[in-house]
Residue frames relative to the residue before (quaternion, step in Angstrom):
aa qw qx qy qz dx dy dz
X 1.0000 0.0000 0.0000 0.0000 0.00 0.00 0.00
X 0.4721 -0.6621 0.5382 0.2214 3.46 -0.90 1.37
X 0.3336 -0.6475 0.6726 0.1308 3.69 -1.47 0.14
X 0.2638 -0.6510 0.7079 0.0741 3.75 -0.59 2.16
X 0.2573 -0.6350 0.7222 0.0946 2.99 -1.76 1.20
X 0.4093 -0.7118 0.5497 0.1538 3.33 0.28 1.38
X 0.7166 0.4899 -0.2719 0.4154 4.17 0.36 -1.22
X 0.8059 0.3074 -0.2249 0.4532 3.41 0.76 -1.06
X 0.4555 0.7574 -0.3441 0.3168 3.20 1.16 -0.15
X 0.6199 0.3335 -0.0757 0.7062 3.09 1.57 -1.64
X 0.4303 -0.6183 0.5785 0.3126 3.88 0.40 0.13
X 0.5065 0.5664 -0.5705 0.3118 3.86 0.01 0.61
X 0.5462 -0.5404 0.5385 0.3459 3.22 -1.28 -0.21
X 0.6851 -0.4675 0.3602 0.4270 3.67 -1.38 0.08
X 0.5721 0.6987 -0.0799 0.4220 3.32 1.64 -0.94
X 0.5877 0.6593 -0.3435 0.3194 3.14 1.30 -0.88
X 0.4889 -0.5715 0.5628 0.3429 3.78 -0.96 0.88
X 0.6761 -0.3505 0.5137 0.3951 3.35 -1.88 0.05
X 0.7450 0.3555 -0.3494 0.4433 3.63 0.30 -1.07
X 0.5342 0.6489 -0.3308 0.4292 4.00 0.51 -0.49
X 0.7139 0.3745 -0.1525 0.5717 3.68 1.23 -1.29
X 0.4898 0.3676 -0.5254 0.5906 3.73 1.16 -0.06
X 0.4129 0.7207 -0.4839 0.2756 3.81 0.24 -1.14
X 0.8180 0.2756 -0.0211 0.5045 3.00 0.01 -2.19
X 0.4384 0.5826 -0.5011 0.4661 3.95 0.36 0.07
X 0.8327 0.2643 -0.1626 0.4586 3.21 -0.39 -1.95
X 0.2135 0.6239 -0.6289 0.4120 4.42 1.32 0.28
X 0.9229 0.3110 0.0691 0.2163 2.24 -0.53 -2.74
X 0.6896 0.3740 -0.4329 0.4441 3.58 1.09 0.51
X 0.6183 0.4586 -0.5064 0.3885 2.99 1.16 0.63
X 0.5949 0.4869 -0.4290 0.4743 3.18 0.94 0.58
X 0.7109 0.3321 -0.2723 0.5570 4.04 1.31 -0.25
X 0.6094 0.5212 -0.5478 0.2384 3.49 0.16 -0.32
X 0.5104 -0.7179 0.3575 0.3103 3.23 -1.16 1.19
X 0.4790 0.4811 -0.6018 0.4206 4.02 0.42 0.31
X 0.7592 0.3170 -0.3425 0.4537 3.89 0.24 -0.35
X 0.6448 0.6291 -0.3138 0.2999 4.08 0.99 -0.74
X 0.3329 -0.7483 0.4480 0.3585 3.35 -0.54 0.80
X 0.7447 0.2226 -0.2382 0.5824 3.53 0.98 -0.88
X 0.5915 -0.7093 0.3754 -0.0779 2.85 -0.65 1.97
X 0.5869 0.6609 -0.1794 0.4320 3.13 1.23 -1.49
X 0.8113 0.4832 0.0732 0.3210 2.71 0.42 -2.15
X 0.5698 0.7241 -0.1435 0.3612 3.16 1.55 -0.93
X 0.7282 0.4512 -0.1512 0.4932 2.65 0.85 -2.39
X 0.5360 0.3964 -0.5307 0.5234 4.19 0.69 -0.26
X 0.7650 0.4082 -0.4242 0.2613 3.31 -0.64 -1.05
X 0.7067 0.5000 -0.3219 0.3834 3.40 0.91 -0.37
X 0.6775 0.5473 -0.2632 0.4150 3.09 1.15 -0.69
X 0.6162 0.6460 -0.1361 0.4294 2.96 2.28 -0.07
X 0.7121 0.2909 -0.1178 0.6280 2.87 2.15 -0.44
X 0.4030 0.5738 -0.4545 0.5494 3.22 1.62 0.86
X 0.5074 0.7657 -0.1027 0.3818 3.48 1.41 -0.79
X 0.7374 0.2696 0.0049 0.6193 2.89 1.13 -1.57
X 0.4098 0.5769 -0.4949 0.5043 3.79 1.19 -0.65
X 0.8012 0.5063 -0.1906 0.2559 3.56 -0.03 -2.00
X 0.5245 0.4624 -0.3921 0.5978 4.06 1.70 -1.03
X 0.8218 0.4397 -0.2781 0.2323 3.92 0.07 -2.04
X 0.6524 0.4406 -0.3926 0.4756 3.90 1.28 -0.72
X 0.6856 0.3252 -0.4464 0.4742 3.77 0.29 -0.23
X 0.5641 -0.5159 0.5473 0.3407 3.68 -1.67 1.60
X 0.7663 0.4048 -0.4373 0.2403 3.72 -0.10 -1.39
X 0.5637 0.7228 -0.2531 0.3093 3.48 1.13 -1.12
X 0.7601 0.3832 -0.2643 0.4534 2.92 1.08 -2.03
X 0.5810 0.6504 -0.4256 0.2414 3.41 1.02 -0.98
X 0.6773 0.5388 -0.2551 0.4312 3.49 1.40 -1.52
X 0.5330 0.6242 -0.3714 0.4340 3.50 1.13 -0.64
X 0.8575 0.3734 -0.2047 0.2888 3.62 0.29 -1.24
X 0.4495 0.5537 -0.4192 0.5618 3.18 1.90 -0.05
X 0.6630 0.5236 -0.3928 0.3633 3.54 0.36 -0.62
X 0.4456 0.5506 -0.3890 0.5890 3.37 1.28 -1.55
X 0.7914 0.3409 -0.3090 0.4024 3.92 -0.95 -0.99
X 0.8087 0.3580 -0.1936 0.4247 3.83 0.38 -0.35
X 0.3186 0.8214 -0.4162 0.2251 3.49 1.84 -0.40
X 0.8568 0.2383 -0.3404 0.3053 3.43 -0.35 -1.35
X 0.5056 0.4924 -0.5163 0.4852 3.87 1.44 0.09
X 0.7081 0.3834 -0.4498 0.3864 3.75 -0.15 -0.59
X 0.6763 0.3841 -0.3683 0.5093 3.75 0.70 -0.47
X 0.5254 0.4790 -0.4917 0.5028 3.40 0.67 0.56
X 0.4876 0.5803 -0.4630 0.4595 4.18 0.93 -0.02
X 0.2780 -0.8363 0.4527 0.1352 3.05 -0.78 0.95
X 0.4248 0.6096 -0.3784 0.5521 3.45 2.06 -0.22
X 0.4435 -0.7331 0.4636 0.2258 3.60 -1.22 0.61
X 0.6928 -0.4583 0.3122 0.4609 3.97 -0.19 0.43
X 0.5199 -0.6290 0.4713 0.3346 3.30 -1.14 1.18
X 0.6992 0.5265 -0.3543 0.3292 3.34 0.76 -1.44
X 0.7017 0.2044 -0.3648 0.5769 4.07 0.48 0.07
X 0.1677 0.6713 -0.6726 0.2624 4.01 0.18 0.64
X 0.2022 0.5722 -0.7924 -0.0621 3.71 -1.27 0.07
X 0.2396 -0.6240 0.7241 -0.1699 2.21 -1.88 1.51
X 0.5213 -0.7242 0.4338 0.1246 2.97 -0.86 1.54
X 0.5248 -0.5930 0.3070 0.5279 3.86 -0.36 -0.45
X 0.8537 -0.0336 -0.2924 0.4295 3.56 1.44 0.47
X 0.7123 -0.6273 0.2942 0.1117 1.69 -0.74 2.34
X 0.7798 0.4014 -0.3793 0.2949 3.48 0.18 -0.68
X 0.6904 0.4940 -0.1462 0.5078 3.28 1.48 -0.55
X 0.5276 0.6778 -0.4036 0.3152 3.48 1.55 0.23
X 0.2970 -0.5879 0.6460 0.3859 3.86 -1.19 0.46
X 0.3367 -0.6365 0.6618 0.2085 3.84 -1.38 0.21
X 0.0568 -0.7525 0.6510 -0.0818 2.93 -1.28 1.30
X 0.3008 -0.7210 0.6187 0.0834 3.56 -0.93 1.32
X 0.5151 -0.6178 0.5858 0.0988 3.53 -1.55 1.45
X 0.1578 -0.8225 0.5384 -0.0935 3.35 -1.57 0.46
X 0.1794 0.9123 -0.3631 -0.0610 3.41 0.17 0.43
X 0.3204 -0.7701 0.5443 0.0896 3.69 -0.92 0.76
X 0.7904 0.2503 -0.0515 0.5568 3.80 -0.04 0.48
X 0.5322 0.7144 -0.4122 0.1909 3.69 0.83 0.06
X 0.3778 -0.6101 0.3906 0.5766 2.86 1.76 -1.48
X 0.5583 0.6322 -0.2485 0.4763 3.54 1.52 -0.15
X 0.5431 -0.5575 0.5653 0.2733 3.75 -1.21 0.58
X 0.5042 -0.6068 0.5345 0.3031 3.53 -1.11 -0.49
X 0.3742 0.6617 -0.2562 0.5970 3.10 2.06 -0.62
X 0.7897 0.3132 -0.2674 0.4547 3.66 -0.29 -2.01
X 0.5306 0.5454 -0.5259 0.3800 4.04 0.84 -0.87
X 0.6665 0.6179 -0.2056 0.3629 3.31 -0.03 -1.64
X 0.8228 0.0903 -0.1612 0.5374 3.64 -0.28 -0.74
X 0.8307 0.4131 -0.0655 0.3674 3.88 0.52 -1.36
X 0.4039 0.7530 -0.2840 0.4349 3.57 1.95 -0.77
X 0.0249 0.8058 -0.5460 -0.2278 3.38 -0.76 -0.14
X 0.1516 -0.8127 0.4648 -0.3170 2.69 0.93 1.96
X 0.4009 0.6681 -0.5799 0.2377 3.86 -0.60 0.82
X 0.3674 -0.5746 0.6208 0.3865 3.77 -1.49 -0.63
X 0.0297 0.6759 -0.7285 0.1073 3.38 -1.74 0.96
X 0.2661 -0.6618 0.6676 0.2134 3.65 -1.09 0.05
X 0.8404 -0.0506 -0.2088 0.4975 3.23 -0.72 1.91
X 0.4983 -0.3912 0.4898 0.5990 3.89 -1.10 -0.12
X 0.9802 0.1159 -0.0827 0.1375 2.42 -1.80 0.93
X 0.6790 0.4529 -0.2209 0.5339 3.22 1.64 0.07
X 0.3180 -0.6141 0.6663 0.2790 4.06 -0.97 0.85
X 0.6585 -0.3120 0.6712 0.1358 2.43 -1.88 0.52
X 0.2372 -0.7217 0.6454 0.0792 3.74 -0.57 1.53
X 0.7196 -0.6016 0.3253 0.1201 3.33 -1.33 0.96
X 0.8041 0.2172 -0.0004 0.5534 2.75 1.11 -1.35
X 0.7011 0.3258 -0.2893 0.5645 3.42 -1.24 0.67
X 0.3361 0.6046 -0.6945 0.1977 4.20 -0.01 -0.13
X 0.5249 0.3181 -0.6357 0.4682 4.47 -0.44 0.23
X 0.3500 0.4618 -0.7524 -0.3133 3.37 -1.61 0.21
X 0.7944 -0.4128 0.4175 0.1554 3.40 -2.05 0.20
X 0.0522 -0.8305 0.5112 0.2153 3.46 -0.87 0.77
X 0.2944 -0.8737 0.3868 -0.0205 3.39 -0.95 1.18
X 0.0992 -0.8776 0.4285 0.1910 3.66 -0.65 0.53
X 0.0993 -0.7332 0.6048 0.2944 3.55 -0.23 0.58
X 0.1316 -0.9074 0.3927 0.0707 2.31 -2.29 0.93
X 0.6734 -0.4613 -0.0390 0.5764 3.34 0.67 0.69
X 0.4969 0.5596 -0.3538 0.5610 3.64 1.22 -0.15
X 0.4083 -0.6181 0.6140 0.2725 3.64 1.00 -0.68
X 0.5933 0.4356 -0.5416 0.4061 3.49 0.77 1.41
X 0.4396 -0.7500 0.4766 0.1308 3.14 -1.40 0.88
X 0.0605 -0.8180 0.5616 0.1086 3.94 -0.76 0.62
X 0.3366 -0.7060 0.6009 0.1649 3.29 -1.17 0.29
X 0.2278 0.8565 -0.4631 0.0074 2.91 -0.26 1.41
X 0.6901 -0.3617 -0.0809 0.6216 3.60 0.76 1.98
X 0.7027 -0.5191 0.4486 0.1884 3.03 -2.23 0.26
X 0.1185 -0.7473 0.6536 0.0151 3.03 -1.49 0.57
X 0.1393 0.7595 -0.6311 -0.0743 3.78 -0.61 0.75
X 0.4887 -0.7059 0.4688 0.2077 3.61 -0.89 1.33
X 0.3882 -0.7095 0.4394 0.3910 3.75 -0.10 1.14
X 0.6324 -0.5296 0.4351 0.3609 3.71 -1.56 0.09
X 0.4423 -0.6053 0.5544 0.3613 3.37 -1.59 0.37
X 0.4543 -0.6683 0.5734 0.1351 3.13 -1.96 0.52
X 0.2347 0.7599 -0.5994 -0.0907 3.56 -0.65 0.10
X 0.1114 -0.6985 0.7062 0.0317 3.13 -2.04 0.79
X 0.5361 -0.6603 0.4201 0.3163 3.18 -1.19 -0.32
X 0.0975 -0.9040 0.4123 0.0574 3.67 -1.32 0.55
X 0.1780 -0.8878 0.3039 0.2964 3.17 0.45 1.61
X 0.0219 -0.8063 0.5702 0.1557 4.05 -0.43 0.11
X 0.6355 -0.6053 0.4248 0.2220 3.22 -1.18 1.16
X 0.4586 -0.5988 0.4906 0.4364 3.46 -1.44 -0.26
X 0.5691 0.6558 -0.3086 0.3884 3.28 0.82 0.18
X 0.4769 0.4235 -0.2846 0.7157 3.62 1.80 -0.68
X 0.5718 0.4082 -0.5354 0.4687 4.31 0.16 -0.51
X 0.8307 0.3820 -0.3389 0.2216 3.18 0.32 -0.60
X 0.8400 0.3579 -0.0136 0.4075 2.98 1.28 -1.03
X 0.2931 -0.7304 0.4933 0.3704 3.36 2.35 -0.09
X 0.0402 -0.6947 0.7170 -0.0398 3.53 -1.53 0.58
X 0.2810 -0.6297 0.6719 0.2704 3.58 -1.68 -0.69
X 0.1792 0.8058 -0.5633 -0.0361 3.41 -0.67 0.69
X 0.4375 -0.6416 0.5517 0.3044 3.54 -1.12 0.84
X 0.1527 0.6802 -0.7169 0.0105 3.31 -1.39 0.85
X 0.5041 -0.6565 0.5496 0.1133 3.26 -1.66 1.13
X 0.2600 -0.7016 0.6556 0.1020 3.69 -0.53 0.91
X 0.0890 0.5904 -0.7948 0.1082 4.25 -1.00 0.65
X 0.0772 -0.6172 0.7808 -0.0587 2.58 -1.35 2.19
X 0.1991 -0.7456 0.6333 0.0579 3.70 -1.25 1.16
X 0.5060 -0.7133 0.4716 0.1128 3.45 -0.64 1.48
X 0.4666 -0.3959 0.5534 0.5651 4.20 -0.80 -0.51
X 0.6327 0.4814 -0.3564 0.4909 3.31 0.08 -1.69
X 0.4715 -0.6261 0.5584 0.2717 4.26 -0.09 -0.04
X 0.1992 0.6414 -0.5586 0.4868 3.81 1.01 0.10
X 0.0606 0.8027 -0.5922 0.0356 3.15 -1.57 1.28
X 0.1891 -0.8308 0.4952 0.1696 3.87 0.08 1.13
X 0.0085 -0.7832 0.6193 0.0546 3.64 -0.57 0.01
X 0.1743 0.7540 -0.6307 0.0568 3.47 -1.11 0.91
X 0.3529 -0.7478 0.5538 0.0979 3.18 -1.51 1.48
X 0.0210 0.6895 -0.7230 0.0364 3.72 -1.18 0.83
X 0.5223 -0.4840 0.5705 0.4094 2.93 -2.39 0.15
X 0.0121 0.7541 -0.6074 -0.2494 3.41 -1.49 -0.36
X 0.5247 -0.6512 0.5219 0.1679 3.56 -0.95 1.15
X 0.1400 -0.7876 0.5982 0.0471 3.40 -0.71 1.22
X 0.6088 -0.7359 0.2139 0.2053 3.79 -0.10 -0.01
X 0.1298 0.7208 -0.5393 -0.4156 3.27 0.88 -1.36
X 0.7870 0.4253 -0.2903 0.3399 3.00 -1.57 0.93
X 0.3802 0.6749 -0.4266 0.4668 3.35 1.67 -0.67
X 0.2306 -0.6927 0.6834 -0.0027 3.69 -1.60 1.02
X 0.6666 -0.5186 0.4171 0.3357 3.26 -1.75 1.19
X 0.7513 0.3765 -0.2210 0.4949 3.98 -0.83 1.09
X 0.5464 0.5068 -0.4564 0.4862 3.54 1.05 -0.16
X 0.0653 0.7709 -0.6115 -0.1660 3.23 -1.53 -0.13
X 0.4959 -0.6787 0.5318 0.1030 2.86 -1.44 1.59
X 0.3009 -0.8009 0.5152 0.0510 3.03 -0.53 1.32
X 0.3129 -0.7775 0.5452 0.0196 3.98 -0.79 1.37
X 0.1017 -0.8304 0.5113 0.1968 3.64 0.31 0.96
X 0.9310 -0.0120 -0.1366 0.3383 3.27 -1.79 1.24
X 0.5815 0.6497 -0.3588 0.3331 3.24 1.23 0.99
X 0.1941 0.7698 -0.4192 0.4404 2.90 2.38 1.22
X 0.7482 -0.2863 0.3860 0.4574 3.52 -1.27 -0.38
X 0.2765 -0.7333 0.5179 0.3428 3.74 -0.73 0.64
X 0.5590 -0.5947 0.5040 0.2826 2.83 -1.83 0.52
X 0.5938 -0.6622 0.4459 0.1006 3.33 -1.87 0.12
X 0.6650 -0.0566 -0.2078 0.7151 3.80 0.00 1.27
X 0.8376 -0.3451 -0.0157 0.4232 3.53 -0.58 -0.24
X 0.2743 0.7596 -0.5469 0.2205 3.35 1.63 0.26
X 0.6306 -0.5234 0.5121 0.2573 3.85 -1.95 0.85
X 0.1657 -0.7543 0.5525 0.3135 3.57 -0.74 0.06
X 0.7857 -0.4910 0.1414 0.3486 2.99 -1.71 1.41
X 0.5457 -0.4562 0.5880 0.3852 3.62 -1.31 -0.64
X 0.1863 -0.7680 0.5305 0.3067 3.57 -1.61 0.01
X 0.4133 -0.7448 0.5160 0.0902 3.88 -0.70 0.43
X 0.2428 0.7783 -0.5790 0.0081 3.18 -0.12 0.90
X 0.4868 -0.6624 0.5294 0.2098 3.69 -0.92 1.11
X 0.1488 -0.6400 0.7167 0.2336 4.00 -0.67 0.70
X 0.0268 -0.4538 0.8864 -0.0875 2.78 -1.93 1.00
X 0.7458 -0.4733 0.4540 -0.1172 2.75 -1.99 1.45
X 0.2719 -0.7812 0.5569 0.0758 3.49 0.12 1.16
X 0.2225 -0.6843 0.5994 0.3507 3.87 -0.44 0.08
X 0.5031 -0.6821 0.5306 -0.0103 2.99 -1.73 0.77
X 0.3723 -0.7943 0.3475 0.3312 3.88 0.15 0.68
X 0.7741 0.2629 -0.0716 0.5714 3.15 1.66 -0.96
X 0.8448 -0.0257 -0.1726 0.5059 3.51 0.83 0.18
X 0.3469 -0.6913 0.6226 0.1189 3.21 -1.76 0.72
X 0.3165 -0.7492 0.5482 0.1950 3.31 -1.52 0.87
X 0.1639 -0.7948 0.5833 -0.0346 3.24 -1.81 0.86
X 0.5829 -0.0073 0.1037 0.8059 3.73 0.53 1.45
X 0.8578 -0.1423 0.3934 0.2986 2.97 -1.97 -1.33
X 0.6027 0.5775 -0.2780 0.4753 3.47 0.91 -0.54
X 0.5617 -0.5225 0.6346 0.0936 3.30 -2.12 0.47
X 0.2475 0.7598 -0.5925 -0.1016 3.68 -0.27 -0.12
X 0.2608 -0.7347 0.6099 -0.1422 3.80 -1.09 0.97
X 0.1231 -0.7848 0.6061 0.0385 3.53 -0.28 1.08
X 0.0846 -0.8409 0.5339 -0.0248 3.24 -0.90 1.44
X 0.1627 0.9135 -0.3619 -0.0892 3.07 -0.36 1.34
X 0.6696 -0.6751 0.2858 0.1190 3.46 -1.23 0.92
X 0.0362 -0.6069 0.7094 0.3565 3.61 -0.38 -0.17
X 0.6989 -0.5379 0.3556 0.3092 2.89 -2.58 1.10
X 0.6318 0.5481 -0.4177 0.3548 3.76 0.88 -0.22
X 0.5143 0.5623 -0.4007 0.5086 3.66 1.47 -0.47
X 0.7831 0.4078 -0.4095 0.2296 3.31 0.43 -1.16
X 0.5610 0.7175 -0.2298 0.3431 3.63 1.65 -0.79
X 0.8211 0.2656 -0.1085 0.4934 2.98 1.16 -1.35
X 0.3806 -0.6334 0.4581 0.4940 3.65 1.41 -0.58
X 0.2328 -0.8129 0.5317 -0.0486 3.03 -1.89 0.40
X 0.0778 -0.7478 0.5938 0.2867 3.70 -0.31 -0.25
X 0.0670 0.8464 -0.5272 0.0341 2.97 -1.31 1.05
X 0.2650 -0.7665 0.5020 0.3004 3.97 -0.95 1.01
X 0.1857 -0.8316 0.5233 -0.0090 3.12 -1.34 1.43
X 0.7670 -0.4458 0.3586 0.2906 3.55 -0.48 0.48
X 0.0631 0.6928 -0.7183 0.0113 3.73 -0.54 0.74
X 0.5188 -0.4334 0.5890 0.4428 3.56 -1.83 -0.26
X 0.6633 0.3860 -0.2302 0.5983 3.77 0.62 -0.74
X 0.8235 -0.1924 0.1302 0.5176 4.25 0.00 -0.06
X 0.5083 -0.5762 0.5316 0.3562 3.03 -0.85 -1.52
X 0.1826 -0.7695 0.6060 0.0853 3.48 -1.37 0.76
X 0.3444 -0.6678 0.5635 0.3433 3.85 -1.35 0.96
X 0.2480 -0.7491 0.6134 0.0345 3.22 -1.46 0.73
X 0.3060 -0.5244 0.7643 0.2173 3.95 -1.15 0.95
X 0.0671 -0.5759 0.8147 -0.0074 2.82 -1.84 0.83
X 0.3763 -0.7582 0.4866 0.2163 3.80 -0.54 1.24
X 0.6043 -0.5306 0.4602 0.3762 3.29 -1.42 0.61
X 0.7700 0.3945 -0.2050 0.4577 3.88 -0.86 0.96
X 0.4633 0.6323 -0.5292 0.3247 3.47 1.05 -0.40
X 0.0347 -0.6832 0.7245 0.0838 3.51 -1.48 0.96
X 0.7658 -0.2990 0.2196 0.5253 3.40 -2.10 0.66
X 0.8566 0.1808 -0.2505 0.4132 3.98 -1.76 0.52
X 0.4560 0.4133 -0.6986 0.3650 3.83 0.77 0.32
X 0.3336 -0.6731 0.6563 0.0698 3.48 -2.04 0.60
X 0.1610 -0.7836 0.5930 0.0913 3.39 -0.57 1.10
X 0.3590 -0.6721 0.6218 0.1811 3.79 -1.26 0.70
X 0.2540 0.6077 -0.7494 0.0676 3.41 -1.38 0.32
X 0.5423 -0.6842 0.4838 -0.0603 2.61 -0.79 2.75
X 0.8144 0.1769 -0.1855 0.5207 3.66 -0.89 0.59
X 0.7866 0.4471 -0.3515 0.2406 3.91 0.19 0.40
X 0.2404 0.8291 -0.3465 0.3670 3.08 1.90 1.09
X 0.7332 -0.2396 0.3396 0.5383 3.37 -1.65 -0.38
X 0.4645 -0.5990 0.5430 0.3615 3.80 -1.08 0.40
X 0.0475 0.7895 -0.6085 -0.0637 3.60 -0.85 0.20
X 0.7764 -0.4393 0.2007 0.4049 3.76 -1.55 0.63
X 0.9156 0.0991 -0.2224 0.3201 3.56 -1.05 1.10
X 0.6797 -0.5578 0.0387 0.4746 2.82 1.79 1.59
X 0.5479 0.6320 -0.4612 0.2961 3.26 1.35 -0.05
X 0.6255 -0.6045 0.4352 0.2322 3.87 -1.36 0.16
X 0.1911 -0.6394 0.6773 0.3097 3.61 -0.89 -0.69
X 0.5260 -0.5574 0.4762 0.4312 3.92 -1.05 0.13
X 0.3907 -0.5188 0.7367 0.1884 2.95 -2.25 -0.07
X 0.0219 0.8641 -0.4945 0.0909 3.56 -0.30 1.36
X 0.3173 -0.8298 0.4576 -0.0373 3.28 -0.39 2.05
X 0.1994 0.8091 -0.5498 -0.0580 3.67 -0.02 0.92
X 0.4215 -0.8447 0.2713 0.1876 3.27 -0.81 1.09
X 0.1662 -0.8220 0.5311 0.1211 3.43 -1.12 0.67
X 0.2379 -0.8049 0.5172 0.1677 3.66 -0.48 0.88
X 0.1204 -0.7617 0.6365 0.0171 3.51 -0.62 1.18
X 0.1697 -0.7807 0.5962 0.0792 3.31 -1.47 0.50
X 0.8305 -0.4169 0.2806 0.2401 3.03 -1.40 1.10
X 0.2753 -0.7285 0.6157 0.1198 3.94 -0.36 1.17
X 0.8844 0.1183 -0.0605 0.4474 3.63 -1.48 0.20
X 0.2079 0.7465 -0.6233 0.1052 4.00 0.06 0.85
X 0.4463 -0.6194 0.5947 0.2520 3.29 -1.47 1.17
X 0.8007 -0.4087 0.3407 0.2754 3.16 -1.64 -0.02
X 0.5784 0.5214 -0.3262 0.5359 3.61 1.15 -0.25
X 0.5448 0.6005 -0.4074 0.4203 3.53 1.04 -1.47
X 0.7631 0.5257 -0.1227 0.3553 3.23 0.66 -2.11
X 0.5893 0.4958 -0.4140 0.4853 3.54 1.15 -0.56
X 0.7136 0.4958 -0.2850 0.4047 3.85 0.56 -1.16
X 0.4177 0.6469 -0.3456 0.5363 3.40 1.38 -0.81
X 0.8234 0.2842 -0.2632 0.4146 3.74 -0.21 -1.42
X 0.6133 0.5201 -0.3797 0.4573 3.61 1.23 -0.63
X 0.7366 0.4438 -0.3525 0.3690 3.26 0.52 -0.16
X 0.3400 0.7263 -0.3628 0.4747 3.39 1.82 -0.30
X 0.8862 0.3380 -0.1183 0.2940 3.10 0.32 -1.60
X 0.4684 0.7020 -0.2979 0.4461 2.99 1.62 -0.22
X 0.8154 0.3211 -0.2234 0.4268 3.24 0.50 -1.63
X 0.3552 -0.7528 0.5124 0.2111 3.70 0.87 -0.55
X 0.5460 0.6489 -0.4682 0.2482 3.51 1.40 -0.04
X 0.2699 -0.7839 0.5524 0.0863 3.45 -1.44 0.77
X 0.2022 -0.8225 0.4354 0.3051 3.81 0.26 0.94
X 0.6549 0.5105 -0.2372 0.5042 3.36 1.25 -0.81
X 0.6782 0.4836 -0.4836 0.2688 3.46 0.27 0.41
């Protein structure tokens, strides 16, 4: 397994603030995401490669866990035992072989699975596997009201991983094939390909549950389920909040004064927008109905807080009308 330099990836330095590493994201996905890329192909990795890194370098706990790793790498990839964090463990433990997960098709590296994934084995959401007792017994009743035993059956464990889905699939549900590779101690590798059924509408934290494509089970026990957790592709141009859309709109200083109409960007098209006369930097326009989709066709909003940007590289005239207009208005933001 290769080591993602998360830093060079986004071109930043080790240094780089939180806001600098969004910076370079919302650059570089406007220059890969596949709706704008010509090679398509080529895109959809690289992006999923700097969505990757955005997702380890903007969270503190991540980045923090990342750079220790970065500083200790070529000794821990020198361990020849695979990571606790994908171990399955049977229910005893003492008697378990360990087997390390894999995914194909998630949106995830083997890298991001492995250290950052929250990749592991459990029996049901949210529940371990209890220690004790793991045989239970199939039984027939019979009409007398006697019971037989007629051998064991332990139901293999579930699996979960992660799956990164775009804002496009929230919107529009998809199907994507991903390949599970389950690597034994013994170095034995199984691999198995399936569809999975994305939703529309599905939300960051659900999981989509993959019947019997957990760990098989023993004598006639069922094998487990898989779990995959949706996590949230980033978006070059918009971020979600709850139910909502959020969309940075930004002005020149003459839009914000005088107002404007403007056509802004949906995931599904686009919508014209009034901008009132006066809007300064943090007012927040609404436009009702152009959110996440929720249950019985209704929407969430598209929320449009504004940023005023100003003009890079003015000539001397710009600058002359600029100061004349300074003096004119007398306004003082700071008073």
């Amino acid at each position: 397994m290769d080591f993602k330099d998360y830093y060079a990836i986004l071109g930043v330095p080790r240094s780089a603030t939180k806001d600098e590493i969004h910076k370079a994201f919302r650059k570089l996905a406007r220059q890969y995401h596949p709706d704008v890329a010509k090679d398509k192909v080529t895109a959809d990795a690289k992006f999923k490669e700097i969505n990757e890194a955005h997702e380890v370098l903007s969270d503190a706990e991540k980045r923090r866990q990342y750079d220790e790793l970065q500083a200790g790498w070529k000794e821990r990839a020198a361990r020849p035992e695979p990571s606790a964090q994908w171990r399955n463990w049977a229910s005893d433990e003492s008697d378990a072989e360990a087997k390390s997960y894999k995914f194909d098709g998630t949106g995830f590296s083997d890298f991001f699975e492995e250290f950052f994934g929250s990749g592991g084995m459990y029996s049901g959401p949210g529940k371990k596997r209890p220690a004790a007792d793991p045989f239970t017994f199939a039984r027939d009743e019979t009409r007398r009201g006697k019971t037989t035993q007629r051998g064991f059956s332990v139901r293999g464990a579930d699996v979960e991983g992660d799956i990164a889905v775009t804002l496009e699939e929230v919107f529009n549900g998809s199907v994507r094939e991903v390949t599970m590779r389950r690597t034994r101690r013994s170095g034995l590798e199984e691999k198995d390909t399936f569809k999975v059924r994305i939703p529309p509408g599905v939300r960051e934290g659900q999981r989509l549950r993959v019947p019997g494509k957990g760990d098989p089970g023993m004598g006639s026990g069922e094998s487990g389920d898989l779990f995959l957790n949706i996590r949230y592709a980033l978006h070059p141009q918009f971020r979600v909040q709850d139910d909502d859309l959020i969309y940075e709109l930004e002005l020149a200083p003459w839009e914000a004064v005088l107002g404007t109409v403007v056509r802004v960007p949906t995931p599904d098209g686009g919508v014209t927008v009034r901008v009132p006369e006066g809007a300064h930097a943090g007012t927040q326009v609404r436009v009702r109905g152009h959110g996440l989709p929720l249950s019985g066709g209704q929407r969430g909003d598209l929320l449009l807080p504004v940023v005023i940007d100003v003009p890079e590289n003015a000539d001397e005239r710009q600058k002359a009308l600029w100061q004349e207009l300074a003096n004119l208005s007398g306004f003082n933001p700071r008073s």
